[in-house]
FIZA-179972 format. One line per 4 residues: number of its first residue (from 1); their letters; for each residue x negated, y, z negated of N, C-alpha, C, O. Coordinates in Angstrom, 3 decimals. Atoms other than C-alpha are relative to their C-alpha. Last residue first. Example, Ala and Ser with C-alpha at 12.3 -4.5 7.8 and 13.67 -1.06 7.14 Angstrom:
2
2) SA) 0.820,-1.190,0.060,-13.670,-1.060,-7.140,0.770,1.090,-0.730,0.261,2.198,-0.899; -0.890,-1.190,0.000,-12.300,-4.500,-7.800,-0.900,1.200,0.000,-1.936,1.181,-0.665
//
This chain:
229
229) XXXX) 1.014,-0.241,-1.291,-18.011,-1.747,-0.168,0.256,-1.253,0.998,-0.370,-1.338,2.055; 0.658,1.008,-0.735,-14.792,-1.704,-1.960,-0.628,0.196,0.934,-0.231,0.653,2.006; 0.117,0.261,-1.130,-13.113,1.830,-2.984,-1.269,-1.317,0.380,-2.387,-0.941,0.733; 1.336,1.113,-0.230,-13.153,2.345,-6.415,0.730,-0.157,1.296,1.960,-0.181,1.270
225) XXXX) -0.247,0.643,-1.304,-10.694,5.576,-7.981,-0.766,-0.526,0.966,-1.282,0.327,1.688; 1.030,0.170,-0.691,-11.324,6.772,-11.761,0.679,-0.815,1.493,1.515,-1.702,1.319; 0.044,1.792,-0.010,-8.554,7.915,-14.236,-1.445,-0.102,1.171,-2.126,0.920,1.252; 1.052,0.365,-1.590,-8.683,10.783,-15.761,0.057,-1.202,0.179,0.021,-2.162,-0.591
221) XXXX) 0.129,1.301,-1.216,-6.335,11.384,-18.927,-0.564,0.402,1.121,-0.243,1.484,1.612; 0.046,1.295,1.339,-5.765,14.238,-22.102,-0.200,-1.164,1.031,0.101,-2.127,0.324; 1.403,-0.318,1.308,-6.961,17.690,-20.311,-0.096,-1.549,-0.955,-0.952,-1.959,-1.739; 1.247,0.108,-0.154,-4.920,16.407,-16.928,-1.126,0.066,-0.711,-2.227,-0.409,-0.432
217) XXXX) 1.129,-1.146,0.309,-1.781,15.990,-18.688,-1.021,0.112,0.569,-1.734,-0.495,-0.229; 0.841,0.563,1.148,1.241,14.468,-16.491,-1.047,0.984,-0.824,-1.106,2.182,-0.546; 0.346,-1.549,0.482,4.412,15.384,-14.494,-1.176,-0.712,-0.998,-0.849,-1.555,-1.834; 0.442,0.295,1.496,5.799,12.869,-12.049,-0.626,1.142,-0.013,-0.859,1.987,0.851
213) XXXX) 1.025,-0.964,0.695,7.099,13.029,-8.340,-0.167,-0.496,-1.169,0.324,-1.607,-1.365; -1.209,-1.350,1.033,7.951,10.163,-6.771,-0.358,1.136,-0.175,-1.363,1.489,0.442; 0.293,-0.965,-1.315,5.992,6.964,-4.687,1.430,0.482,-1.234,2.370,-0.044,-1.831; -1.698,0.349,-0.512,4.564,4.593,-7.403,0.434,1.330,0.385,-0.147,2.328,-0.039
209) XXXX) -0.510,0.185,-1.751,0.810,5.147,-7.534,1.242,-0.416,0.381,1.437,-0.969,1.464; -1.045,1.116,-0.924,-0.272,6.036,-10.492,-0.119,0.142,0.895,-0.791,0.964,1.518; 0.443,0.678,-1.305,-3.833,7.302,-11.275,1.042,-0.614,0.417,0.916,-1.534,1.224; 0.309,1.718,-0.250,-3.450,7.518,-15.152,-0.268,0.086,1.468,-1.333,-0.520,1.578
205) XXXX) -1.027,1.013,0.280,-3.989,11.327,-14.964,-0.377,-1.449,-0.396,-1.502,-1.898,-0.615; -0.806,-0.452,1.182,-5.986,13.203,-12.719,1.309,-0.806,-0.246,2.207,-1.225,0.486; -1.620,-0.280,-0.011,-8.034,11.156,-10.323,0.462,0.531,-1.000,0.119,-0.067,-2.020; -1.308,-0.308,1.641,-11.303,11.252,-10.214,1.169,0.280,0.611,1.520,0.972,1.567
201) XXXX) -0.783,-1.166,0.475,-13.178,9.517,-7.046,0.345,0.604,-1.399,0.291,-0.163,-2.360; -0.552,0.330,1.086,-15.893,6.190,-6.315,0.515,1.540,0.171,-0.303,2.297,0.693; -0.440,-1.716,0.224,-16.632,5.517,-2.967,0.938,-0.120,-1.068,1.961,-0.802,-1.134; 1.282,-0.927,-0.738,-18.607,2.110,-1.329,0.968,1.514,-0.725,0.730,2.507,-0.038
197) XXXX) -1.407,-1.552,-0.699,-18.090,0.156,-4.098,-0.300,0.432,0.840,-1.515,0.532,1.009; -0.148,-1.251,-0.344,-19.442,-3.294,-4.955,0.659,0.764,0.793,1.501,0.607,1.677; -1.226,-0.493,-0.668,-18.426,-5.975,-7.819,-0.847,1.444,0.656,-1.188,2.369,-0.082; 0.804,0.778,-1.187,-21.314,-7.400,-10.099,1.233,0.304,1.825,1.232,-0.344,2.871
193) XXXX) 1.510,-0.399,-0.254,-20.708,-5.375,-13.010,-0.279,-0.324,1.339,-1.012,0.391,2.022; 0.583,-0.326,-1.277,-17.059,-5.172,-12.421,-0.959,0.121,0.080,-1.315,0.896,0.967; -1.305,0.699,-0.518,-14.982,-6.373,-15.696,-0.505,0.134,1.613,0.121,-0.521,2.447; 0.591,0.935,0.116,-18.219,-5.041,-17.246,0.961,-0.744,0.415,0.769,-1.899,0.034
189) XXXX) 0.394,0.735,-0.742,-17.851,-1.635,-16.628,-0.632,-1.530,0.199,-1.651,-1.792,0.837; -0.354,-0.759,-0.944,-15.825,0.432,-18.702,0.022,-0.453,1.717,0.763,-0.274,2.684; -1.171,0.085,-0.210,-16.224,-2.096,-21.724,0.753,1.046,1.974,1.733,0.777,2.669; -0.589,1.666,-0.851,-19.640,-1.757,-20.967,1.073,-0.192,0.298,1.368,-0.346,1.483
185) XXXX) -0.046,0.081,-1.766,-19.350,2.350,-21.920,0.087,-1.423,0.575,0.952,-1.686,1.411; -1.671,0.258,-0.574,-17.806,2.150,-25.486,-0.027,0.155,1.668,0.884,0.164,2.496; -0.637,1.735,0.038,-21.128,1.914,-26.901,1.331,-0.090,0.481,1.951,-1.138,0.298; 1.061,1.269,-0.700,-22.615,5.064,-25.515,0.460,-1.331,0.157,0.518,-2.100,1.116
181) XXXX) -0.664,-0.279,-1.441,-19.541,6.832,-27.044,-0.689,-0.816,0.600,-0.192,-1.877,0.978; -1.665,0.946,0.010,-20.657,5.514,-30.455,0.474,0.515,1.045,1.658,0.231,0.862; 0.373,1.804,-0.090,-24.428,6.588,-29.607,1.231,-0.744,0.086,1.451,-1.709,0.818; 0.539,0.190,-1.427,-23.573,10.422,-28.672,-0.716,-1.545,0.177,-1.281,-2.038,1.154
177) XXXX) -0.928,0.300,-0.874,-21.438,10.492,-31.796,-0.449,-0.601,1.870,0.077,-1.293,2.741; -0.670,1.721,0.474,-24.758,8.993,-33.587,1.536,0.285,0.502,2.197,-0.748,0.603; 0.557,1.238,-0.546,-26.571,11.747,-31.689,0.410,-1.281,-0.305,0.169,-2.334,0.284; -0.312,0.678,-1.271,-24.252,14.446,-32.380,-0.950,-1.206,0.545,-0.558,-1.805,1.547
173) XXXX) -0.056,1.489,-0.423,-24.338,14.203,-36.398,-0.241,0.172,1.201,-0.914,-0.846,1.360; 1.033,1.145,0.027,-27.634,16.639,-36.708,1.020,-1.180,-0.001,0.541,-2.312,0.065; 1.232,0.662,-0.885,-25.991,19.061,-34.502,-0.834,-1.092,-0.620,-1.616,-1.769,0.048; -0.406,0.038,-1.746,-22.745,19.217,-36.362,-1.139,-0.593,0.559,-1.342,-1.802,0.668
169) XXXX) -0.654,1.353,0.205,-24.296,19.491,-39.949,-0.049,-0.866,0.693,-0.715,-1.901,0.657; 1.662,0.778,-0.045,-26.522,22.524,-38.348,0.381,-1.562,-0.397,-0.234,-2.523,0.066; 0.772,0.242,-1.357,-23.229,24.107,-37.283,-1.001,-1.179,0.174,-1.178,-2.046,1.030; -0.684,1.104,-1.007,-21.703,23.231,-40.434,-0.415,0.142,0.993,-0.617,-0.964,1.493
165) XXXX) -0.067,1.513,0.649,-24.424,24.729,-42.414,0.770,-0.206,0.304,0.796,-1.036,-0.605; 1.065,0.501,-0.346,-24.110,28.095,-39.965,-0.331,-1.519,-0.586,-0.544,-2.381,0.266; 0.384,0.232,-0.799,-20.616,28.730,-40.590,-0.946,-1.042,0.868,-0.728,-2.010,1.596; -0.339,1.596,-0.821,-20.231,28.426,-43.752,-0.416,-0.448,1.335,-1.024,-1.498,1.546
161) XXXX) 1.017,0.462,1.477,-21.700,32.215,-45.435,0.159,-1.973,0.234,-0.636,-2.800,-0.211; 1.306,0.523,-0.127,-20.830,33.500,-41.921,-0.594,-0.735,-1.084,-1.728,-1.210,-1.026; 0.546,-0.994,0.719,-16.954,32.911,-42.007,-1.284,-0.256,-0.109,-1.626,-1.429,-0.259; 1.352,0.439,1.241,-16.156,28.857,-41.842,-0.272,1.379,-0.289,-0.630,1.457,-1.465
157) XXXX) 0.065,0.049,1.838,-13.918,29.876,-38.992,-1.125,-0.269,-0.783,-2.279,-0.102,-0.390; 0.116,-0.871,0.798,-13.898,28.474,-35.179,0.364,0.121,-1.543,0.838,-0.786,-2.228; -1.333,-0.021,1.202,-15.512,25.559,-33.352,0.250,1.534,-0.320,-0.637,2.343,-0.048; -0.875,-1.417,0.588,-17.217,24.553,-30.520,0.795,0.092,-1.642,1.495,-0.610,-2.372
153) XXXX) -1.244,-0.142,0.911,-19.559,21.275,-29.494,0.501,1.437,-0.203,-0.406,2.258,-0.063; -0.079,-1.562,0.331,-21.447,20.162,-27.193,1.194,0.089,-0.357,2.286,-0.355,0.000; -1.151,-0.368,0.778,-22.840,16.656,-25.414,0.239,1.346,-0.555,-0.636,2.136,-0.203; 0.151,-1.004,1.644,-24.710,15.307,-22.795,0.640,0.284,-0.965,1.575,-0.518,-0.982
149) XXXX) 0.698,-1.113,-0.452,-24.969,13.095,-19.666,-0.438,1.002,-0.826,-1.547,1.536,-0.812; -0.074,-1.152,0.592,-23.796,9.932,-21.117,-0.875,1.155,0.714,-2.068,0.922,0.910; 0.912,-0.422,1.178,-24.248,7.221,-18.423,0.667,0.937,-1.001,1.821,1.152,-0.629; -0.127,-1.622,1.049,-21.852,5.465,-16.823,-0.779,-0.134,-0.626,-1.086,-1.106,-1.317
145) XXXX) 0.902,-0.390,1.277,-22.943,2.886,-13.788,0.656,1.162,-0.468,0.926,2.148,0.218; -0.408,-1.248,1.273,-20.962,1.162,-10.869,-0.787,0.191,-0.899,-1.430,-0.818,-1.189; -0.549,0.205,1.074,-22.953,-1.177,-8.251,0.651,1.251,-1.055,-0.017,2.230,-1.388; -1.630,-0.103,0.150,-23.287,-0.116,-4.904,1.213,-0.370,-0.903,2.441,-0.365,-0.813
141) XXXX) -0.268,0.808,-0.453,-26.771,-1.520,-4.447,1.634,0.042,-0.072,2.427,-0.889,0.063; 0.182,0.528,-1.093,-28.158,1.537,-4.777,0.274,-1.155,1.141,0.018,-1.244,2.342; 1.307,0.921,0.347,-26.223,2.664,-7.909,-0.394,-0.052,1.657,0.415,0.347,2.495; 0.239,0.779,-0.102,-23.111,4.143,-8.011,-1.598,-0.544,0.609,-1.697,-0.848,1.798
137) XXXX) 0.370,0.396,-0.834,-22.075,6.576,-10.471,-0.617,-1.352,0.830,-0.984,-2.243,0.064; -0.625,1.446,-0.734,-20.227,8.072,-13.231,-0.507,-0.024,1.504,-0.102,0.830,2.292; 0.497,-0.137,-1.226,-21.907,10.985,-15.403,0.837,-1.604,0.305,1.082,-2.528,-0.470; 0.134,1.308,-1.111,-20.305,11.188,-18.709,-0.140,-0.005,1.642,0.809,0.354,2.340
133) XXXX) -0.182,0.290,-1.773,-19.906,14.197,-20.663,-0.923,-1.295,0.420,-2.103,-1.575,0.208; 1.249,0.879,-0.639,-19.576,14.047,-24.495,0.264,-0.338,1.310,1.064,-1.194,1.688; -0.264,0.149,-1.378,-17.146,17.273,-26.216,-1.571,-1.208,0.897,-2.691,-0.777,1.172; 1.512,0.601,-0.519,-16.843,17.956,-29.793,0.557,-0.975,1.585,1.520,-1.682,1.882
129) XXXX) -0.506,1.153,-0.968,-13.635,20.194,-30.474,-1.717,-0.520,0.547,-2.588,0.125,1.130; 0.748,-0.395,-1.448,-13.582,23.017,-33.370,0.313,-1.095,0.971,1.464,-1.527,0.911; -1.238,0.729,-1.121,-11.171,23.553,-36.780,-1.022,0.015,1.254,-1.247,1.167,1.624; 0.622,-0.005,-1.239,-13.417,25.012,-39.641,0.640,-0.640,1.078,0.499,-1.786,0.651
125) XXXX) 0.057,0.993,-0.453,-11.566,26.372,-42.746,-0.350,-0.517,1.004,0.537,-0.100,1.749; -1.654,0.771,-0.998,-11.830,29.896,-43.882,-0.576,-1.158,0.455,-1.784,-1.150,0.692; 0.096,0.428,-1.692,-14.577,30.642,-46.215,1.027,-0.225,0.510,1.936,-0.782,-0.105; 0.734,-1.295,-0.377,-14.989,31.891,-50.497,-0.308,0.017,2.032,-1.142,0.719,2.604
121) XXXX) -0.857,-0.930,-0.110,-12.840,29.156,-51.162,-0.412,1.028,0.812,0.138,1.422,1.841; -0.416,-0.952,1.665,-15.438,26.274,-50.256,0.846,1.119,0.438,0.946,1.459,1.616; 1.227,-0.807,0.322,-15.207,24.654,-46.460,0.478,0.749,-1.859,1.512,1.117,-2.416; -0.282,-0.347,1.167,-13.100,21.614,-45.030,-1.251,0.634,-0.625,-2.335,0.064,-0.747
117) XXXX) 1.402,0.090,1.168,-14.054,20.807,-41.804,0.450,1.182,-1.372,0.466,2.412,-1.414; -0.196,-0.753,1.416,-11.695,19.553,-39.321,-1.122,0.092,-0.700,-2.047,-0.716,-0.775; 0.419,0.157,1.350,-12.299,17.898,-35.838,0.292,0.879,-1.003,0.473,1.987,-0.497; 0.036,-1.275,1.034,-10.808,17.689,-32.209,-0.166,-0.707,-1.299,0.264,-1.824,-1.585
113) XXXX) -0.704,0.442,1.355,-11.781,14.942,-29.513,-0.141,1.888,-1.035,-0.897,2.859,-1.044; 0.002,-1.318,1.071,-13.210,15.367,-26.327,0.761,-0.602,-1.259,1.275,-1.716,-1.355; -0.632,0.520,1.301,-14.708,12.871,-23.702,0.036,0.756,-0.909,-1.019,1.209,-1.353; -0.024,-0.554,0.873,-15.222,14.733,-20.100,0.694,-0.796,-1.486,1.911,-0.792,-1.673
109) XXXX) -1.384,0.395,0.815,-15.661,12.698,-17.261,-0.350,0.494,-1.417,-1.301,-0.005,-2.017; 0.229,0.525,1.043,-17.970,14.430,-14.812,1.239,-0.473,-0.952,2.354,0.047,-0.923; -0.838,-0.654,1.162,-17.129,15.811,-11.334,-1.001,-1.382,-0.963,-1.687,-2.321,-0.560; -0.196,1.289,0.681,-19.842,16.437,-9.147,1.160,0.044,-0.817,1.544,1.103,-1.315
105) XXXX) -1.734,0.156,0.056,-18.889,19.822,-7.469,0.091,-1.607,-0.222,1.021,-2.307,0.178; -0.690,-0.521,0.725,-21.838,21.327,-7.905,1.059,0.014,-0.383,1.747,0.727,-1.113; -0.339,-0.918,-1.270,-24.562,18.837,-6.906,1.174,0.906,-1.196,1.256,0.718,-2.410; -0.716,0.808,-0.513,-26.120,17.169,-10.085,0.623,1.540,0.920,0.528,2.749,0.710
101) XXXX) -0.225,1.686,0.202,-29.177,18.014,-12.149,1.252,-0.784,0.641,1.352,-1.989,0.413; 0.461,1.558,-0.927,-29.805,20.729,-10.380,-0.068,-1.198,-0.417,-0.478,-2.208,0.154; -1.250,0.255,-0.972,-27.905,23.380,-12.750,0.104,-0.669,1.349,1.062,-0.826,2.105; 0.705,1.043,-0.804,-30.156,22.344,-15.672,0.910,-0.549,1.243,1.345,-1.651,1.578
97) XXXX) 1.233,0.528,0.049,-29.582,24.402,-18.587,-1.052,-0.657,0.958,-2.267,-0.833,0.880; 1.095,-0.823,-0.299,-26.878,26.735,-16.823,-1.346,-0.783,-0.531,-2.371,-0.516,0.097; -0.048,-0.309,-1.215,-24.361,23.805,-16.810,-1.633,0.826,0.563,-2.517,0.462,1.337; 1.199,-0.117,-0.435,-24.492,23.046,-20.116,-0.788,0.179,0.649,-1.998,0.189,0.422
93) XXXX) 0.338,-1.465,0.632,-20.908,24.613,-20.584,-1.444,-0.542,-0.142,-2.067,0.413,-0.607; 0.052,0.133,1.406,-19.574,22.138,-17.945,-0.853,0.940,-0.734,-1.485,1.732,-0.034; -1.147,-0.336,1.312,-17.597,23.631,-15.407,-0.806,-0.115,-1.581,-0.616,0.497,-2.633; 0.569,-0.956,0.070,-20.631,23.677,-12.447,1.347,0.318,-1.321,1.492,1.468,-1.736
89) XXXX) 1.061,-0.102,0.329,-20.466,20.047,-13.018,-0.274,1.287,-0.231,-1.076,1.503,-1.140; 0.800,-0.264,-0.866,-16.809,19.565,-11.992,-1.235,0.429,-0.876,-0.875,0.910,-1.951; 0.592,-1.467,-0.464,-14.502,18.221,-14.440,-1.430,0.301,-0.112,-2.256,0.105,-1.004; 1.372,-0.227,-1.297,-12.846,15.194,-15.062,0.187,1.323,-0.116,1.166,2.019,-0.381
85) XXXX) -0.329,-0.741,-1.507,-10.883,14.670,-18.538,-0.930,-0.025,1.220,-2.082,-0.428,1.063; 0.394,-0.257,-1.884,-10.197,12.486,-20.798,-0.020,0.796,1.043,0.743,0.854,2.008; -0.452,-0.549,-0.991,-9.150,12.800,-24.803,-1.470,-0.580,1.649,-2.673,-0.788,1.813; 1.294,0.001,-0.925,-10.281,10.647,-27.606,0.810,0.249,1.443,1.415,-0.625,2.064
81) XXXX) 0.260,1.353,-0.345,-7.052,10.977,-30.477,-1.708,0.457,1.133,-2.381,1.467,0.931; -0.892,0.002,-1.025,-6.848,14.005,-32.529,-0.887,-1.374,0.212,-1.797,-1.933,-0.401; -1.250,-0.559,-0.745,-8.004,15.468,-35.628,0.889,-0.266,0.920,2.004,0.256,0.960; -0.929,0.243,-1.422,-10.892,13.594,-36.853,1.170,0.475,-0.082,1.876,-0.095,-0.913
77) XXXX) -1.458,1.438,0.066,-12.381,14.353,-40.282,0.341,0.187,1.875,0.226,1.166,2.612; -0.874,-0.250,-0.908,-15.957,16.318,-40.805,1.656,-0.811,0.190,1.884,-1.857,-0.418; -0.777,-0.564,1.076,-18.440,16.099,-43.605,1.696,0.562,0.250,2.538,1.122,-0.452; -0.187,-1.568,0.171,-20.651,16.054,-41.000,0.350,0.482,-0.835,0.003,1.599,-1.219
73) XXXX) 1.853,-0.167,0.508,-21.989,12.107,-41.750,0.947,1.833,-0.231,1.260,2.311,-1.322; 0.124,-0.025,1.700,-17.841,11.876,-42.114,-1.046,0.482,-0.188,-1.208,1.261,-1.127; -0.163,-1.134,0.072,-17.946,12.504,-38.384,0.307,0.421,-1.669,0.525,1.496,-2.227; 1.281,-0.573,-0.316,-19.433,9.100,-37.371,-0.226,1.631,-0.553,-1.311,2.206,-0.642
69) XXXX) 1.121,0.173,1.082,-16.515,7.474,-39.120,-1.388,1.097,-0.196,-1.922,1.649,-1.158; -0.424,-0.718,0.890,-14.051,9.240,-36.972,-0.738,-0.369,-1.322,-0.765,0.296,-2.357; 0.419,-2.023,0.015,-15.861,8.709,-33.998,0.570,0.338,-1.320,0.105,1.400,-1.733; 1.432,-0.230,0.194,-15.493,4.542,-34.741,-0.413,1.291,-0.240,-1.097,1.620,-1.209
65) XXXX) 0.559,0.239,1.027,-11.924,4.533,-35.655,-1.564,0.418,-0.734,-2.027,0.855,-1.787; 0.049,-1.007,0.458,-10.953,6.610,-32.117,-1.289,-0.498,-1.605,-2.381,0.011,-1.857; 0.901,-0.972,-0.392,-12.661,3.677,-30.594,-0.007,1.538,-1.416,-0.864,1.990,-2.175; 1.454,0.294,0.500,-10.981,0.805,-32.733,-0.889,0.820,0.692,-2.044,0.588,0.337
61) XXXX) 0.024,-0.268,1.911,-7.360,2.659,-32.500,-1.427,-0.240,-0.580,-1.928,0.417,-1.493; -0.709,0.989,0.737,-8.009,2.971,-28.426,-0.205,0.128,-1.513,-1.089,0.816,-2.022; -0.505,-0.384,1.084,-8.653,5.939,-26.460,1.171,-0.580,-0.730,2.352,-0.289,-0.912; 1.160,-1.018,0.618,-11.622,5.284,-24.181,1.109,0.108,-1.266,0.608,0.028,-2.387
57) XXXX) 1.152,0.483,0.113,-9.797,2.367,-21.875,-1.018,0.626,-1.401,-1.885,-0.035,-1.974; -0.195,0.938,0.742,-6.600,4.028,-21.643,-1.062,-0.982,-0.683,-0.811,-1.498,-1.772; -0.110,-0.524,0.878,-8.246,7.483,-21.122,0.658,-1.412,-0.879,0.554,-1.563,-2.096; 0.712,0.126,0.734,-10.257,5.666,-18.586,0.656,0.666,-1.222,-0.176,0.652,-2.129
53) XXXX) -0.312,-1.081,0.866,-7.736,4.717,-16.504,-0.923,0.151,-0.992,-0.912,-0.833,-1.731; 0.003,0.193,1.299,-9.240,2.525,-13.784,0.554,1.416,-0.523,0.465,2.499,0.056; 0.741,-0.931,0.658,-8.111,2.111,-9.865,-0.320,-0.052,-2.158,0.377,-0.796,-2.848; -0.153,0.301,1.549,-8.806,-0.107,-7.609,-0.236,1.580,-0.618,-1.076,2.472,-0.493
49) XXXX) 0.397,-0.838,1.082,-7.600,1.115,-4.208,-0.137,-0.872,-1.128,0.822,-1.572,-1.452; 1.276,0.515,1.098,-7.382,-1.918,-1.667,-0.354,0.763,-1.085,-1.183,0.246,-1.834; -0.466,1.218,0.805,-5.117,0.265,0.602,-1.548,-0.947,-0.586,-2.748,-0.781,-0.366; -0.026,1.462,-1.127,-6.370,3.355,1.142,0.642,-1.043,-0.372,1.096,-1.054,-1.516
45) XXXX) 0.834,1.232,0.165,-5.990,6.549,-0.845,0.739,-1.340,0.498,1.893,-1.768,0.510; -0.655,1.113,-0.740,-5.188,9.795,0.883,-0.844,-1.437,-0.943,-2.045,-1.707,-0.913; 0.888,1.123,0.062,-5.864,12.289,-2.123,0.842,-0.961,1.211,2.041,-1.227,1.118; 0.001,1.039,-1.073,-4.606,16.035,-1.897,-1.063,-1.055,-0.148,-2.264,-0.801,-0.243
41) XXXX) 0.571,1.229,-0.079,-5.087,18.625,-4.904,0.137,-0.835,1.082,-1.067,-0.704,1.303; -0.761,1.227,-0.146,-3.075,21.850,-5.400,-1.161,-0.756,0.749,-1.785,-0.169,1.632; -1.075,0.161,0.594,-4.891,24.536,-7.119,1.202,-1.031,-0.228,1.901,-1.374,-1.182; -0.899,-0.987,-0.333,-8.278,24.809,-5.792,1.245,-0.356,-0.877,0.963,-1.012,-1.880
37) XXXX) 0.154,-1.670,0.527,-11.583,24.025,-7.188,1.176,0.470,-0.012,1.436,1.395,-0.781; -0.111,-0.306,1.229,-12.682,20.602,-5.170,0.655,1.439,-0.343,0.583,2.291,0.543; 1.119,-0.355,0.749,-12.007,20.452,-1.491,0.207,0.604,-1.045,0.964,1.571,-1.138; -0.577,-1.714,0.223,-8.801,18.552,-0.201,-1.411,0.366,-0.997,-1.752,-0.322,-1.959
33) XXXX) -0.631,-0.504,1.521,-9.460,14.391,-0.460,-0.484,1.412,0.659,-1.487,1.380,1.371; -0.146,-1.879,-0.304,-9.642,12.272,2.514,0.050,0.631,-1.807,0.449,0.171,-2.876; 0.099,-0.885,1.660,-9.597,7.910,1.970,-0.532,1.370,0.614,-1.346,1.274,1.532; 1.216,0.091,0.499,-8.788,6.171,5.252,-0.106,1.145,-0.963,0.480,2.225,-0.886
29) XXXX) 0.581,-1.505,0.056,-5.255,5.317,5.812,-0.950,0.359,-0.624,-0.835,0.253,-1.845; 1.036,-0.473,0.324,-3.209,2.246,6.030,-0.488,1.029,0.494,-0.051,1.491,1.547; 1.311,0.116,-0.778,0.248,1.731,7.035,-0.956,0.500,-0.511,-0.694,1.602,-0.993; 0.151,1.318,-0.461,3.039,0.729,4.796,-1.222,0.105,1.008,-1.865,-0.908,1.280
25) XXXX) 0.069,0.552,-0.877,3.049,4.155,3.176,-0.187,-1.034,0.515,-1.398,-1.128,0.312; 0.427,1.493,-0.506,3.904,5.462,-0.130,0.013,-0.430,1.287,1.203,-0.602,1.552; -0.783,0.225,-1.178,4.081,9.538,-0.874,-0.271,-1.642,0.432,-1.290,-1.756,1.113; 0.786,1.626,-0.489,3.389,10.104,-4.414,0.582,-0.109,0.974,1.808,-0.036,0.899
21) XXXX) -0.834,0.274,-1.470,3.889,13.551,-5.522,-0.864,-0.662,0.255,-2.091,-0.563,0.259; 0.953,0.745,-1.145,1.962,14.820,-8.908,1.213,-0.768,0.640,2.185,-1.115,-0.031; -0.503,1.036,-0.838,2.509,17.892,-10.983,-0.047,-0.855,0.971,-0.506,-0.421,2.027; -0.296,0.076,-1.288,0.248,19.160,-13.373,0.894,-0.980,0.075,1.070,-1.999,-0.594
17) XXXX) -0.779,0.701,-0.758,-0.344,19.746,-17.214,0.241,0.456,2.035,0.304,1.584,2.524; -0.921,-0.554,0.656,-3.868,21.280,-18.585,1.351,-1.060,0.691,0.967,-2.070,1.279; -0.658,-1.288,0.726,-6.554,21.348,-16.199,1.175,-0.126,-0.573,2.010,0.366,0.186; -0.097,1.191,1.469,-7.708,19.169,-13.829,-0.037,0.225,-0.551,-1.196,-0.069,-0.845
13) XXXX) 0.344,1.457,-0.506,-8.134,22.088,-11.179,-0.734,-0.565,-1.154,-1.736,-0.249,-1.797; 1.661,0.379,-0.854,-6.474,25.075,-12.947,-0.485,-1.316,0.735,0.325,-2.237,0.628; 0.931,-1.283,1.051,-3.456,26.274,-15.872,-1.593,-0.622,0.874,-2.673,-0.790,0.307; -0.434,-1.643,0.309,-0.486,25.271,-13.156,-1.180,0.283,-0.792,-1.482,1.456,-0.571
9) XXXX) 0.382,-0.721,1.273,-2.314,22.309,-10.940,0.498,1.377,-1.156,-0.178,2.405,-1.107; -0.080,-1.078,0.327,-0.479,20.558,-8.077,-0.124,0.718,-1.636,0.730,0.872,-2.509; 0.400,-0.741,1.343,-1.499,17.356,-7.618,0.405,1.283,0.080,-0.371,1.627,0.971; 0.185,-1.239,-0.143,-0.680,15.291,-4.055,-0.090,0.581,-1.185,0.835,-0.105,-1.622
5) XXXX) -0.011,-1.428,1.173,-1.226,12.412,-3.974,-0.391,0.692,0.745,-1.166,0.755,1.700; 0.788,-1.599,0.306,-0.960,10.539,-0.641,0.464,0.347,-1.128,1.669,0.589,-1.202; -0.891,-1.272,1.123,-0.527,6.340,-1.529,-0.937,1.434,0.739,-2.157,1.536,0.873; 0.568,-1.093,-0.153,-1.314,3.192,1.110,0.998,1.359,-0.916,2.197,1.640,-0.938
1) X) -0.841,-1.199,0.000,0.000,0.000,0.000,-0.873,1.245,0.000,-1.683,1.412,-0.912
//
């Protein structure tokens, strides 16, 4: 079964909620996609599409479990479940460190989650969102690979006398969040180590494909789209 999405973005590309139009066809049709950035989206995908959801995959009770341990070291609590998103390379806020490390309209899969931080009277309370990008690619032999690419965090409150000792908290857990994400990559790819692609996509969303419209989040789901080499 051949599917056109179509996406139409209201707060940006993969961004916030959109609407998505499934057109189903009985005849095949070679994979196209509408250039990154703009507002409304276009995907012809082929028949044979595999596709994965990674938000189903990433944001299970024994994932969240794990990040929410890791964030005790901070002194921190978990807030929300393990969000998904794609977005483009020149989006992410490390961007300027090292803006050849990938073309500009790579997309990356964005893993976010929100945190709490409980501060003495004399402070307002810390509320921010830790964020671990994931590079997704294929290999030479056309095998799949996720890496971690980096990580970064926000928050506001604490007032300056807090602030800074949760900042510094922060940066000394991200390497053991940036290890428990690590470990939740096989699962991603081990149902296909040996399986190749010739063209991997993002899709916003789960990635259906039953022919309608629908309305989904793009900031909370990405899914991924494999094309057989």
């Amino acid at each position: 079964m051949s599917v056109t999405s179509t996406y139409s973005f209201i707060q940006g590309f993969f961004n916030g909620v959109f609407v998505g139009q499934n057109a189903v066809s009985a005849a095949d049709q070679p994979f196209t996609e509408t250039p990154p950035g703009s507002g409304v989206f276009t995907v012809h995908r082929p028949n044979g599409e595999n596709v994965v959801d990674l938000g189903k995959l990433i944001n299970t009770n024994a994932n969240v479990g794990m990040v929410a341990k890791q964030l005790i070291g901070a002194g921190a609590s978990l807030t929300s479940g393990l969000r998904v998103q794609g977005t483009p390379w020149i989006s992410v806020p490390y961007f300027i460190q090292s803006p050849a490390a990938h073309k500009p309209f790579d997309m990356l899969a964005k893993v976010n989650f929100d945190f709490h931080i409980e501060t003495p009277w004399f402070c307002s309370d810390i509320d921010g969102t830790i964020s671990v990008f994931l590079f997704v690619f294929l290999d030479s032999q056309k095998h799949l690979h996720v890496t971690v690419d980096g990580t970064w965090f926000s928050f506001e409150g604490g007032s300056p006398f807090c602030a800074g000792p949760a900042s510094d908290a922060l940066k000394a857990a991200m390497p053991a969040v940036r290890k428990e994400v690590q470990n939740l990559l096989p699962q991603l790819t081990s149902a296909i180590a040996n399986v190749k692609f010739s063209k991997i996509y993002f899709l916003p969303g789960d990635g259906k494909k039953t022919a309608g419209a629908f309305v989904q989040n793009a900031s909370s789901d990405a899914s991924l789209g494999l094309l057989l080499a």
